[in-house]
N, C-alpha and C positions, 0 to 999 in steps of 0.2 A: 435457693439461687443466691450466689455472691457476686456483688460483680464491687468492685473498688476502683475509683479514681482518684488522680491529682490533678491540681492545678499550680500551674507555676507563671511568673509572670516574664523572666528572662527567656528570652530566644535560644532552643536549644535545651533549657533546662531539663527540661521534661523527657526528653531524650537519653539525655545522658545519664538519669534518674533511672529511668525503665530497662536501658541495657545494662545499667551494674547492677539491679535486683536479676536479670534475667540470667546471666552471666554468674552471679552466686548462685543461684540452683539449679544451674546446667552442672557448675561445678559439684553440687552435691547430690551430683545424680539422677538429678530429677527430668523426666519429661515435660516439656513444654510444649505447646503451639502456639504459633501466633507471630508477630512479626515486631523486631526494635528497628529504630531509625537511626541511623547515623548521616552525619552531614560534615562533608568536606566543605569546609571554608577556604575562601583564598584572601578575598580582602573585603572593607568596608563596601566599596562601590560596586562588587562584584557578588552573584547571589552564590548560595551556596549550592554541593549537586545535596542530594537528599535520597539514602538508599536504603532499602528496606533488609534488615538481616530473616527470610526465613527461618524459626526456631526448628533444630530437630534437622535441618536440611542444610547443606552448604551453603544453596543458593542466595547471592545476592540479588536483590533490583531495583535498577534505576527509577527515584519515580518521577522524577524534576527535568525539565527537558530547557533547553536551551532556544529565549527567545529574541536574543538581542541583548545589546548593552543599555537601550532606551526603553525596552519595552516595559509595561506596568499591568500586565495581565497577566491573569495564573500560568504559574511555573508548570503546575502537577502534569506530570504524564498520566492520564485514565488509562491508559492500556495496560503501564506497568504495575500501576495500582491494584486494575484487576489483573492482571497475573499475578500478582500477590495473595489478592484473596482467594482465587483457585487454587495454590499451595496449600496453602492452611486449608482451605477446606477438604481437599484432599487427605490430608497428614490429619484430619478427625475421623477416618475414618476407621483407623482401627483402634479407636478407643485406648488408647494407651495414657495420654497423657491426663498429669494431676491438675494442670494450671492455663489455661489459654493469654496472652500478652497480647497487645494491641496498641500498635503506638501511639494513634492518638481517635480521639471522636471526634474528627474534624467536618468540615462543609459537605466532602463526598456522604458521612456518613448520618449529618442532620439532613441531609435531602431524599434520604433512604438508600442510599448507595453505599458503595465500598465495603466497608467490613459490618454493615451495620446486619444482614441478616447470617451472615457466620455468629458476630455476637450474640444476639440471639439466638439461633440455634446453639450455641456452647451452650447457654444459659439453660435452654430446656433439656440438653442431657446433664444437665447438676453440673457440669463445667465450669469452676469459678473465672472468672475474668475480670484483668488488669488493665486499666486504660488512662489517659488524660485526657483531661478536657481543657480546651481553653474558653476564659470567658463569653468569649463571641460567639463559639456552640454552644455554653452550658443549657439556656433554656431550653435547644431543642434535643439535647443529653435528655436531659431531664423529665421532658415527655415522653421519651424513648424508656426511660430508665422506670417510670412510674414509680418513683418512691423504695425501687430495690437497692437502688446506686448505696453507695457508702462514699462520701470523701475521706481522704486519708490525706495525714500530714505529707508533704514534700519533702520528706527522708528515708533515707535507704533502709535503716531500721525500723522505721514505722511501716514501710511498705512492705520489709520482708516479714514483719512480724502479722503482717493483715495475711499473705501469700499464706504464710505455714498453716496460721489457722484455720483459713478459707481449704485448704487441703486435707487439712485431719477430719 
């Protein structure tokens, strides 16, 4: 079982890390599952939306929902999130791909939610898996992970070179 994370500490980085590894091996052919995030910014005061790219599939989804200009409670849409992770787990279904992505190992999925029993099940069909973590989950990463996780450096090279070999 492979599974590989980063951790980055800029807003966004992580992100942007994970769709240009995912993005190079769509390029080279390769099947993925799993889901990158992209985030439209607008400005400082203003949050960003936060959408999820389906790998293997068109579909985008929204997962940040709009709650005021004052408000200071989570963004996350759970709806969109889980229709996210019912794509992916559908698109595992015919066994095709090399690599599963996962944008990040955030609070949905240290609380036992979101993508965290999809990760798992990749994991037990030999599925490697790519994710971030950020500090504030690692600990509960990390119980999840029992000791199989791998950190990887927070570069493109580093990560695609973790990707190939976790594939071969």
């Amino acid at each position: 079982m492979e599974l590989g994370f980063v951790t980055t500490s800029d807003r966004g980085q992580s992100d942007g890390l994970l769709w240009r590894v995912a993005q190079t091996l769509l390029a080279e052919g390769l099947d993925l599952a799993g889901v990158v995030q992209t985030n439209i910014e607008f400005d400082p005061d203003r949050p960003c939306h936060m959408d999820l790219h389906v790998l293997g599939r068109a579909q985008v989804i929204r997962i940040s929902q709009n709650l005021g200009a004052h408000s200071s409670g989570c963004r996350l849409d759970a709806s969109g999130l889980e229709m996210a992770v019912a794509q992916v787990e559908s698109s595992m279904d015919g066994g095709q791909s090399r690599l599963m992505i996962v944008n990040k190992f955030g609070k949905q999925e240290a609380e036992g939610r979101g993508f965290r029993p999809v990760i798992g099940r990749a994991l037990l069909m030999g599925l490697p898996v790519l994710t971030a973590v950020s500090a504030l989950n690692r600990i509960d990463f990390e119980t999840f992970a029992d000791g199989l996780a791998r950190e990887l450096p927070a570069r493109d090279a580093d990560v695609l070179a973790w990707c190939r070999a976790a594939m071969a």
